[in-house]
BABA-323935 format. One record per residue (C-alpha): residue number from 0; residue in three letters; z, y, x. Coordinates in steps of 0.001 Angstrom, whole numbers, plus 500000, padded with zeros to 6 digits. Each point is the difference from the previous one (the first is absolute). Example, Ala and Ser with C-alpha at 12.3 -4.5 7.8 and 13.67 -1.06 7.14 Angstrom:
2
<r i="0" aa="Ala" pz="507800" py="495500" px="512300"/>
<r i="1" aa="Ser" pz="499340" py="503440" px="501370"/>
end
This chain:
239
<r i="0" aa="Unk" pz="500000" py="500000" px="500000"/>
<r i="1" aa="Unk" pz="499021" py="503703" px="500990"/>
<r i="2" aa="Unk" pz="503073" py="502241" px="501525"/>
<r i="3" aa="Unk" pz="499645" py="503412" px="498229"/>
<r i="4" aa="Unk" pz="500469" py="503177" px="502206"/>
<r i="5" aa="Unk" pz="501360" py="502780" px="498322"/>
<r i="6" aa="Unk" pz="500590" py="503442" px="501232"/>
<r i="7" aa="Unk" pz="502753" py="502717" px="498428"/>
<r i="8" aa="Unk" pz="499520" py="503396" px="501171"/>
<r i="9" aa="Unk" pz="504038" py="501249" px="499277"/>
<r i="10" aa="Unk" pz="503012" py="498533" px="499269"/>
<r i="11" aa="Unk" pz="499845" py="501876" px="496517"/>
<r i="12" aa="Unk" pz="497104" py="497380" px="499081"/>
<r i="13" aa="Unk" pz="501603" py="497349" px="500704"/>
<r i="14" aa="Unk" pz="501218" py="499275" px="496236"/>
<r i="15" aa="Unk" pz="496598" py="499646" px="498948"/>
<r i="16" aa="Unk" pz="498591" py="497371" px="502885"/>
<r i="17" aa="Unk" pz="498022" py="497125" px="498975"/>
<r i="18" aa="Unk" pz="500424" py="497085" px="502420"/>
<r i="19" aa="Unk" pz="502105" py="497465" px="498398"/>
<r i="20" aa="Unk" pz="502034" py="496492" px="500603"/>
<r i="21" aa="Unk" pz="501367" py="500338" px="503789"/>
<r i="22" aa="Unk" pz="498335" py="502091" px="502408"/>
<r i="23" aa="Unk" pz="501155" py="501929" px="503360"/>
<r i="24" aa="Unk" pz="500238" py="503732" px="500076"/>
<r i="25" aa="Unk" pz="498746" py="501660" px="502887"/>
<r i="26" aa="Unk" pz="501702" py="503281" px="500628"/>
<r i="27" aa="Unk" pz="498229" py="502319" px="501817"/>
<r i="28" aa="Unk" pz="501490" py="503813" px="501675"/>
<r i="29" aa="Unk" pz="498029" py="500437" px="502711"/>
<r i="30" aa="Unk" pz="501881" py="503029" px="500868"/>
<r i="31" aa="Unk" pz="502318" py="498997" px="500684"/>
<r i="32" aa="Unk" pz="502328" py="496984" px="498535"/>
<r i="33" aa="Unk" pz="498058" py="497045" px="500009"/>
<r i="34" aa="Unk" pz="498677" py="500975" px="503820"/>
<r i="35" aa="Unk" pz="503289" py="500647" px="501066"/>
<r i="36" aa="Unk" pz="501296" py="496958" px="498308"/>
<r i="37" aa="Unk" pz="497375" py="498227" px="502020"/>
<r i="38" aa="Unk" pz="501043" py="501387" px="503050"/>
<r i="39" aa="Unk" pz="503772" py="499171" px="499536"/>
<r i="40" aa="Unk" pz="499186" py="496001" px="499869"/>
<r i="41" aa="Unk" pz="497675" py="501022" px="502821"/>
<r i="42" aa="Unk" pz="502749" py="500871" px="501992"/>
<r i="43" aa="Unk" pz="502990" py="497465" px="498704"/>
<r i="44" aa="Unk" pz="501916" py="501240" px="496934"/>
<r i="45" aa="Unk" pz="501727" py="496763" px="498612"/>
<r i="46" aa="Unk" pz="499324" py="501471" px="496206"/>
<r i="47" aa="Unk" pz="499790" py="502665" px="498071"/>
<r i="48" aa="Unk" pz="501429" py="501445" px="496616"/>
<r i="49" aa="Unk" pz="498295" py="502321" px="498159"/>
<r i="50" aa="Unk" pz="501442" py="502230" px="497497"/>
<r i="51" aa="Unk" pz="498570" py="502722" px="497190"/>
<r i="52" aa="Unk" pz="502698" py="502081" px="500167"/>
<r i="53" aa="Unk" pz="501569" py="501995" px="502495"/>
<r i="54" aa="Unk" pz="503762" py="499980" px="498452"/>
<r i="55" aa="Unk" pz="499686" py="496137" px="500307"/>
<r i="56" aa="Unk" pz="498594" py="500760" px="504246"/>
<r i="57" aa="Unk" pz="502776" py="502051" px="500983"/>
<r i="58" aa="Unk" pz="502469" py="497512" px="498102"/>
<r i="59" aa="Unk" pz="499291" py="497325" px="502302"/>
<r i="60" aa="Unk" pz="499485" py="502286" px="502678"/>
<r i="61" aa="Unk" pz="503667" py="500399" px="500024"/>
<r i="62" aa="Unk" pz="500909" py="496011" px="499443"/>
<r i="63" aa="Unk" pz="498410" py="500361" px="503690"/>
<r i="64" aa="Unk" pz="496187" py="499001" px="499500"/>
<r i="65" aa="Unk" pz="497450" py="501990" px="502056"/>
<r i="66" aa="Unk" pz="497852" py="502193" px="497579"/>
<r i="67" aa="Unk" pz="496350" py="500921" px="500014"/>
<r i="68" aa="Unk" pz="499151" py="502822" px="497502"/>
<r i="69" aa="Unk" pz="498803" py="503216" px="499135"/>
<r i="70" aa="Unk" pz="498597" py="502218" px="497166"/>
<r i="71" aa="Unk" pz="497146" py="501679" px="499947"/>
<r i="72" aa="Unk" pz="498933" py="499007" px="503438"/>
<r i="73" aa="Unk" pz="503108" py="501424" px="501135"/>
<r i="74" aa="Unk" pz="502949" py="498138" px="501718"/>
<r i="75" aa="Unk" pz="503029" py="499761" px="498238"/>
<r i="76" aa="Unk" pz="502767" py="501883" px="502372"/>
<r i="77" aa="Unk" pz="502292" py="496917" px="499479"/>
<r i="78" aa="Unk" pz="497517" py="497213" px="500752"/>
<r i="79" aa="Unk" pz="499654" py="498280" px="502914"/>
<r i="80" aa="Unk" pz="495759" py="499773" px="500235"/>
<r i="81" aa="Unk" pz="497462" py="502125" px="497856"/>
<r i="82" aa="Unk" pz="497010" py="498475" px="499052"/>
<r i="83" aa="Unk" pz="497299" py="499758" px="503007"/>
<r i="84" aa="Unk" pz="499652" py="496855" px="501395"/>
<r i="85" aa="Unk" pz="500373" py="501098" px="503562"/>
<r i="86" aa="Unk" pz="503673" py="500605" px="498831"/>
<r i="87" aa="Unk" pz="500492" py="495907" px="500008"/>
<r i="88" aa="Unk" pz="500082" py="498947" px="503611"/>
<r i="89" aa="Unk" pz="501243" py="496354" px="501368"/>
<r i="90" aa="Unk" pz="502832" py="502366" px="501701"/>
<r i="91" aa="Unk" pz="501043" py="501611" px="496389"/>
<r i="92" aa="Unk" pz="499425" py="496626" px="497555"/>
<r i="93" aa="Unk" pz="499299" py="496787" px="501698"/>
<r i="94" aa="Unk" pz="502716" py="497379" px="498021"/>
<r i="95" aa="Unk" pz="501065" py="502767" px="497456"/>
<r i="96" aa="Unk" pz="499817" py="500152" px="496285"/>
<r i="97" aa="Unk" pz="498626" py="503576" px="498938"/>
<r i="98" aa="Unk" pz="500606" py="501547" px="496701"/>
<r i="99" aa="Unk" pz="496332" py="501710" px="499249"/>
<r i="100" aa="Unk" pz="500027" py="502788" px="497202"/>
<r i="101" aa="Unk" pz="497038" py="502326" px="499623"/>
<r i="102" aa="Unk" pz="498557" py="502221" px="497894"/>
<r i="103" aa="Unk" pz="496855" py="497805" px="499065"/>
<r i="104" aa="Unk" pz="500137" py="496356" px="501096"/>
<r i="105" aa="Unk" pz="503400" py="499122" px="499285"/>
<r i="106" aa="Unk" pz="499355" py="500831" px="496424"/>
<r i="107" aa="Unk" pz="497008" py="498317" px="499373"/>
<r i="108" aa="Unk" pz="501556" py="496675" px="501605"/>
<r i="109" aa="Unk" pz="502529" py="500641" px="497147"/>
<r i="110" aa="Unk" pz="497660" py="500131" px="497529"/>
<r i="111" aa="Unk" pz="498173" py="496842" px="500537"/>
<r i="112" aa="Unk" pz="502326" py="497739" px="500917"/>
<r i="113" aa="Unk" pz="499160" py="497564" px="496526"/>
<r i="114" aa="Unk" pz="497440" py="499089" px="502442"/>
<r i="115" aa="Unk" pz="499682" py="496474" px="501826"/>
<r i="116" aa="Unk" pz="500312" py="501730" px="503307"/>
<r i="117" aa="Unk" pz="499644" py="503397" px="501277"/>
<r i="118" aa="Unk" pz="498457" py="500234" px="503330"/>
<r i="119" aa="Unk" pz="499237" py="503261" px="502220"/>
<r i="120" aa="Unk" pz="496275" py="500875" px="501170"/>
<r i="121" aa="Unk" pz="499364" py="502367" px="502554"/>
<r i="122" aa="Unk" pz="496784" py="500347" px="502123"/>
<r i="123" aa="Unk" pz="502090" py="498826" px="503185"/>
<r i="124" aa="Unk" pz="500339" py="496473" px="498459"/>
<r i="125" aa="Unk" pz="497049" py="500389" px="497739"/>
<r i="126" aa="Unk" pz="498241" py="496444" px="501889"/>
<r i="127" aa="Unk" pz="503162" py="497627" px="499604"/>
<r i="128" aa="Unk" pz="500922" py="501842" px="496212"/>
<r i="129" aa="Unk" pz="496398" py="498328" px="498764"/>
<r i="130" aa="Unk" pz="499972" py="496930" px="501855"/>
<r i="131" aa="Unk" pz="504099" py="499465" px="498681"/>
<r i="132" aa="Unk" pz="498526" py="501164" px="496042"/>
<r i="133" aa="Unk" pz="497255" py="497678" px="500222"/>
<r i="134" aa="Unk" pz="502623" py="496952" px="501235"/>
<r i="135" aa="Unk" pz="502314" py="500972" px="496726"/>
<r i="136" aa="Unk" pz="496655" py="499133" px="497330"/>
<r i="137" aa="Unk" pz="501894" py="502808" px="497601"/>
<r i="138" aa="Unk" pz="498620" py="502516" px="497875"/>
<r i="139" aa="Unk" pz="500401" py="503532" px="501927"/>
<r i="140" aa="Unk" pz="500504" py="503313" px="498923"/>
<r i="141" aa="Unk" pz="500178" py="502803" px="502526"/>
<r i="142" aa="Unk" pz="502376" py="503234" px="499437"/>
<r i="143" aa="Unk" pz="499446" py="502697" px="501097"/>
<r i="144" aa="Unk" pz="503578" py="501807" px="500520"/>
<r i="145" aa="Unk" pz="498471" py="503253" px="499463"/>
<r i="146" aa="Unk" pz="501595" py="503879" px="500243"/>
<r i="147" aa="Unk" pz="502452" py="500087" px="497291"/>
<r i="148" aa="Unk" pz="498413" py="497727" px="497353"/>
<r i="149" aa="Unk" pz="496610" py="502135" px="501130"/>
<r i="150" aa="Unk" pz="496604" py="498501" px="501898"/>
<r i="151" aa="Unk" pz="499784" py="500161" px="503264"/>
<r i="152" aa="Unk" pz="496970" py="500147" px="502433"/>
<r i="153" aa="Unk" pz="501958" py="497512" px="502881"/>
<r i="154" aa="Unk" pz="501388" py="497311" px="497867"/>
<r i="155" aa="Unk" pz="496791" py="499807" px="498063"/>
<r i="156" aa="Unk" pz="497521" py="499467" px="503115"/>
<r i="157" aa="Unk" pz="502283" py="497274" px="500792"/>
<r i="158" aa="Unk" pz="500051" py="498210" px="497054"/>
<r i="159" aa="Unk" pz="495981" py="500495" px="500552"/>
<r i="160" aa="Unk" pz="499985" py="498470" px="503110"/>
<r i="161" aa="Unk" pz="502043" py="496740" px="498982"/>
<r i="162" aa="Unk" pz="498168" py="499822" px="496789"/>
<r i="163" aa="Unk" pz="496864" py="499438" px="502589"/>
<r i="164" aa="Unk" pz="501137" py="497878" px="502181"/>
<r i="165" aa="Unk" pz="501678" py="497211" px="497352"/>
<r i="166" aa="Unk" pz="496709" py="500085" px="497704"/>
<r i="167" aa="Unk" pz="498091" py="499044" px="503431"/>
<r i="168" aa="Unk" pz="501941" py="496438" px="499675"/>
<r i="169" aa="Unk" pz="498618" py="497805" px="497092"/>
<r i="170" aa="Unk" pz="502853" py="499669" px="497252"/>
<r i="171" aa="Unk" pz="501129" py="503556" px="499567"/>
<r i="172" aa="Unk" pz="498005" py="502165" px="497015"/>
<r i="173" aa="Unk" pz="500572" py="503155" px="497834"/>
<r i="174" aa="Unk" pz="498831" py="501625" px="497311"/>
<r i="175" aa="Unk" pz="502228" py="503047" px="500619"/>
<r i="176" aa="Unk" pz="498707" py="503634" px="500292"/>
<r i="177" aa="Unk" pz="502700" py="501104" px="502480"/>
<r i="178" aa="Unk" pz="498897" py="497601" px="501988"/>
<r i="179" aa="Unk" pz="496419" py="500831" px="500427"/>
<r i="180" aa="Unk" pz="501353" py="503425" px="499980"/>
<r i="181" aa="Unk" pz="502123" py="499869" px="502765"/>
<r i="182" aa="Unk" pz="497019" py="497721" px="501816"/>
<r i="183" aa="Unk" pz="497484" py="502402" px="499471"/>
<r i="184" aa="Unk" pz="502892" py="503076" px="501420"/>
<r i="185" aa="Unk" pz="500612" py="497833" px="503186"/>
<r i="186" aa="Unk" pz="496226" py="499762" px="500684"/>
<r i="187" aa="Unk" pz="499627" py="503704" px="499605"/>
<r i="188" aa="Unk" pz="502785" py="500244" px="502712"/>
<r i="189" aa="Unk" pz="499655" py="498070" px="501974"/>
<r i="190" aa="Unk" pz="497144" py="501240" px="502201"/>
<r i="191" aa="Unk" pz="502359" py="502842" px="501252"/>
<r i="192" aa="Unk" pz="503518" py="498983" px="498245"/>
<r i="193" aa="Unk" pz="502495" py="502276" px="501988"/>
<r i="194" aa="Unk" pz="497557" py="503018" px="498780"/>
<r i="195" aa="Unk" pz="499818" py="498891" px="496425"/>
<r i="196" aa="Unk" pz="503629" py="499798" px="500521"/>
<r i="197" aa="Unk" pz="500059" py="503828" px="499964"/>
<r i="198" aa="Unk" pz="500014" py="499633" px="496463"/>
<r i="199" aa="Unk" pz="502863" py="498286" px="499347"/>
<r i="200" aa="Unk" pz="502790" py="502159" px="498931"/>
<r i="201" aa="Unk" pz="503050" py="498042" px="501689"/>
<r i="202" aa="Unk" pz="498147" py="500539" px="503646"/>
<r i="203" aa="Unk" pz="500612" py="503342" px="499426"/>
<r i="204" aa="Unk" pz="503546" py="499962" px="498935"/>
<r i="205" aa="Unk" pz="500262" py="497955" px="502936"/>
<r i="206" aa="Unk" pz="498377" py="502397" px="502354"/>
<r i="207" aa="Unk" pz="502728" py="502761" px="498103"/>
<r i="208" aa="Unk" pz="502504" py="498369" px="501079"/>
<r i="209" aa="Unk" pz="499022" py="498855" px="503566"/>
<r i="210" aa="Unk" pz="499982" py="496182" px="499079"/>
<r i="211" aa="Unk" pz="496366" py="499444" px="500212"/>
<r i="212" aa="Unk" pz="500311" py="498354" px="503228"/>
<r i="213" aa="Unk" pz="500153" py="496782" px="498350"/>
<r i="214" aa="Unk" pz="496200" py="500296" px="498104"/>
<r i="215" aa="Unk" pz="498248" py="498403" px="502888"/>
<r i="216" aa="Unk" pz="502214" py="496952" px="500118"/>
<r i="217" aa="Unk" pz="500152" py="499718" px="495955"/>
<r i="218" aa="Unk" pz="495986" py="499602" px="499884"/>
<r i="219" aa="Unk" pz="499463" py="497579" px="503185"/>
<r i="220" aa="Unk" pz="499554" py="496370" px="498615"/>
<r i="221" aa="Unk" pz="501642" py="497041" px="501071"/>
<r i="222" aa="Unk" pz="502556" py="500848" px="502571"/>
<r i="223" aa="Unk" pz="502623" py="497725" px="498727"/>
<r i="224" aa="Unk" pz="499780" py="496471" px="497807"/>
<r i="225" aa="Unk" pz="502996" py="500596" px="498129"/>
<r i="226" aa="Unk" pz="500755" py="499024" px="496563"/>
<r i="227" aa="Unk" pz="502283" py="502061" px="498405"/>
<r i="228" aa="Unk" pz="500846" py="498452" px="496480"/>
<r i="229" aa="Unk" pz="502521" py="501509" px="497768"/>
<r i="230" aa="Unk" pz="502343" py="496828" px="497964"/>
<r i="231" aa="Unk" pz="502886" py="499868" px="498095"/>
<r i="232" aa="Unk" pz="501325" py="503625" px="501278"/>
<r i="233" aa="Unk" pz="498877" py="499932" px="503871"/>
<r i="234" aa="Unk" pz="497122" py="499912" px="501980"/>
<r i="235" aa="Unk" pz="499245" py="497359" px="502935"/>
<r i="236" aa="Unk" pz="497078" py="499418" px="502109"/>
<r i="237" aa="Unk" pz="498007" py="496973" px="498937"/>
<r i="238" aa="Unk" pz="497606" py="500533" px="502160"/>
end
């Protein structure tokens, strides 16, 4: 039987999705959680918990749990990491459980957690997040975290990109329009991505902010093969 690709633009749309029976959610904020996710397995966290709000960070913050989190792009003054991934070094995380809250991700992991699994994509494991979706022969629907329930240019180039690369392996089909959508928006891209990336509104607010260092690393494919996959409250590597 056919695996169905789906893609959701926001997290707001997600109450009207299509893809039934048990399928795999693939969360996608490209800038920044699900790359800097990526790069904490990358460099050894043990796990992570993420959380939607930030009363329920700083609470377990102060039960002694190192805290990723910000709002707005912004580090919280009483967390211990913001949100880039060059924050997570082996030094910082390797063996630690991190407490992840941000103003994006977090939430949308919240919101589909009915889902079989939820499992981060990022370009930097882009290669090992297909070969690992093909393996699970499950429906899949892509979300796109979005800017405050609102489309985003990043998110939805990724979910483009993956949407390519699983319908190039015999099984996987849609009959979605986000999905051609977001296909047809990654091949418009892709040609010169970092300056089609000039549209995207969260560049700039990075740029504002002097975070933007991290764009370069959040659009290079495949430098890591983990696995993050969110289950029963925590995410672990499977990969």
């Amino acid at each position: 039987m056919d695996r169905t690709i789906e893609v959701c633009f926001t997290p707001k749309l997600f109450a009207d999705i299509t893809t039934k029976g048990d399928y795999i959610v693939v969360l996608a904020d490209i800038l920044r959680a699900t790359t800097s996710i990526c790069a904490a397995f990358q460099n050894g966290v043990k796990e992570i918990i993420p959380v939607a709000g930030l009363e329920q960070a700083r609470e377990l913050k102060e039960k002694g749990y190192l805290v990723a989190s910000e709002q707005d792009g912004k580090k919280l003054d009483w967390a211990d990491f913001g949100n880039s991934a060059f924050n997570f070094t082996r030094e910082a995380i390797a063996g630690k459980t991190l407490v992840y809250c941000t103003t994006n991700g977090t939430k949308a992991i919240d919101i589909a957690k009915q889902a079989d699994k939820i499992v981060m994509g990022a370009f930097v494991n882009i290669s090992a997040l297909t070969e690992w979706l093909v393996r699970q022969n499950k429906n899949i629907l892509i979300l796109c975290s979005g800017w405050k329930n609102k489309f985003c240019l990043e998110d939805s180039l990724f979910a483009g990109a993956l949407s390519e690369k699983l319908l190039a392996h015999p099984g996987f089909t849609t009959c979605c329009d986000s999905v051609h959508a977001s296909m047809a928006l990654w091949d418009t891209a892709r040609p010169d991505l970092f300056g089609y990336l000039e549209k995207a509104a969260h560049r700039h607010r990075l740029k504002k902010l002097d975070l933007d260092d991290v764009i370069p690393y959040s659009f290079e494919p495949d430098t890591t093969r983990v696995i993050p996959v969110f289950e029963e409250g925590v995410i672990r590597n499977a990969g």
